[in-house]
C-alpha positions, 0 to 999 in steps of 0.5 A, a space after each residue: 517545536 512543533 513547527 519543525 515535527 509538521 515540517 517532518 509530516 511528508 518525510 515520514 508519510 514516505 517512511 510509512 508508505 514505504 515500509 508498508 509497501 515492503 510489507 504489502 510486496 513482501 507478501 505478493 513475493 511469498 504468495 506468487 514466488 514462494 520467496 519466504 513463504 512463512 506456512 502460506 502458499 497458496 496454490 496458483 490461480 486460487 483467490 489468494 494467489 490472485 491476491 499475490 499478484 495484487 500485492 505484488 505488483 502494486 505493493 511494488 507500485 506503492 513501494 516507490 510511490 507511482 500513482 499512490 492515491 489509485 494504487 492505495 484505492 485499490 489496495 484498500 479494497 483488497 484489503 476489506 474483501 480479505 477481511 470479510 471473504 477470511 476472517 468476517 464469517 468467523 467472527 465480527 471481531 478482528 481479535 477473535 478472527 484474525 483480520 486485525 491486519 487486513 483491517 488496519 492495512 485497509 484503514 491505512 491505504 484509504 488514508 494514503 488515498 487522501 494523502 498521497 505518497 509523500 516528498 519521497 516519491 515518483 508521484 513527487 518527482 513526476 509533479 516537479 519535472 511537470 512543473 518545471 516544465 510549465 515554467 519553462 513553456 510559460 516564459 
């Protein structure tokens, strides 16, 4: 039993790193494009639109798992300048400040930078036609 649930382990990192990479460009959408802002746009070329075009493009990058370890690198860094440029001076306490989000979504990305993005990505598919490759050339 529990071979086949670690048999689904790169399956479901891919589900994951998708469905935060919908979360991720979903928020670049509302802040660059005013695309379902919810009661946040920011202005253009303020820090948090900056952020918006971050998130947008490699929320995208991330979505389909192009270059994920650099790519969740990054976005874990934007995500801990997010906590403590607007929510640390409020309150150390994420409950009390709001940050829950940007800390969980920091967490998360620097874990997809030691995992990778999975078997359903183009980081996968890249790493197979290389391989094939290889084998090719070898004989």
């Amino acid at each position: 039993m529990m071979k086949q649930i670690s048999n689904l382990q790169p399956y479901l990192l891919s589900l994951l790193r998708i469905a935060l990479g919908l979360v991720i460009f979903s928020f670049g959408l509302a802040k660059v494009f005013h695309f379902h802002p919810g009661p946040f746009t920011p202005p253009m070329g303020s820090l948090a639109w900056v952020a918006g075009v971050i998130e947008l493009i490699l929320g995208f990058l991330f979505l389909i798992g192009f270059q994920t370890r650099v790519v969740a690198f990054i976005l874990s860094g934007e995500m801990a300048v997010a906590y403590f440029v607007a929510h640390f001076s409020k309150s150390f306490f994420p409950t009390e400040n709001g940050g829950y989000a940007a800390a969980v979504y920091c967490f998360v990305f620097l874990y997809f930078v030691t995992s990778g993005a999975g078997l359903i990505s183009v980081d996968a598919k890249l790493r197979t036609t290389a391989s094939l490759r290889n084998d090719r050339d070898v004989q």
